[in-house]
C-alpha positions in Angstrom: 0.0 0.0 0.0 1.2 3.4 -1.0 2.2 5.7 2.0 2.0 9.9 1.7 4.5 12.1 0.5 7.3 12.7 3.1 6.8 15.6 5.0 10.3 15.4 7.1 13.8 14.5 6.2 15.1 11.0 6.6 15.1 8.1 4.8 12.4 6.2 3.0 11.8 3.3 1.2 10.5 4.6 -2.1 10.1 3.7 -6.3 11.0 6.6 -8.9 8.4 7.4 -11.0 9.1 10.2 -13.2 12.9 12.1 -13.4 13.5 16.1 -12.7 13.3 17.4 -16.3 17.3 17.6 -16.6 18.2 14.4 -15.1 21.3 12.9 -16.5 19.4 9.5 -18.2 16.4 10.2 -16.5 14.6 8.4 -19.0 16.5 5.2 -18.8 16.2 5.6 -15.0 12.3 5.6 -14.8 9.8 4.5 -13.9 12.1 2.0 -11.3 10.4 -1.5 -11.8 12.3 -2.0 -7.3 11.8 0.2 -4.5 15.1 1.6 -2.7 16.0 3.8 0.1 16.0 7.2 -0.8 17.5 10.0 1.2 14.6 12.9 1.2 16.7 16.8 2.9 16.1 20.2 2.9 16.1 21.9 -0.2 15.4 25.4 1.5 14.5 27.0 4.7 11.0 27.5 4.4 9.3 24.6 5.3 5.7 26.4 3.3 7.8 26.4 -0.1 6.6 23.3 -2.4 10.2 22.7 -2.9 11.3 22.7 1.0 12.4 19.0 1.0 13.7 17.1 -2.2 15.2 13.6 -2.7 18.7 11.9 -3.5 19.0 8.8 -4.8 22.2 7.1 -4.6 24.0 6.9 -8.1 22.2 9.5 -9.8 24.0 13.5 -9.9 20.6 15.6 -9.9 18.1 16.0 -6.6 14.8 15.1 -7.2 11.3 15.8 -6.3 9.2 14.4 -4.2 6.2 14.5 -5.8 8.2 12.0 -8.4 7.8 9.3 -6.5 5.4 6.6 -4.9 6.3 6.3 -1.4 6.8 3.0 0.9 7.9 3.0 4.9 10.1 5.5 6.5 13.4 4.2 7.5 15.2 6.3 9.5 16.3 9.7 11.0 18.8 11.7 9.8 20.7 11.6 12.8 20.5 8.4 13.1 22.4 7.1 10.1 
C-alpha cells in the first residue's frame, strides 16, 4: 500500500516514478520497476515552499522531487544514520 508524501527528512523506502526534467538519463532511470532507500533533505528554509524537501537517490547527480515518486515505509532519522 502506497504511503504519503514525506513531509520530514530521513530516509524512506520509495520507487522513482518520473525524473526532474534535466536528469542525467532520466529516461533510462524511470519508472524504477524496485523500490530503494531514498534519502529525502532540505532543499530550503521555508518549510511552506513546495520545494522545501527534495530527494537523493544514490548513483544518480541531480536532486529530485518528491512529488516524483510513490512512497513505501520510513526508515530512519537523519541523525541516526
Amino acid at each position: 500500500m502506497a504511503k504519503p508524501i514525506p513531509t520530514k527528512p530521513g530516509f524512506y523506502w520509495a520507487r522513482w516514478m518520473q525524473a526532474a526534467d534535466g536528469t542525467h538519463e532520466g529516461d533510462e532511470l524511470t519508472p524504477a520497476k524496485e523500490w530503494e532507500i531514498v534519502h529525502v533533505a532540505e532543499n530550503c528554509n521555508d518549510e511552506t515552499d513546495d520545494e522545501y524537501l527534495a530527494v537523493m537517490v544514490p548513483g544518480v547527480r541531480e536532486w529530485q522531487w518528491r512529488e516524483d515518486f510513490a512512497w513505501g515505509d520510513f526508515v530512519a532519522d537523519e541523525r541516526d544514520v
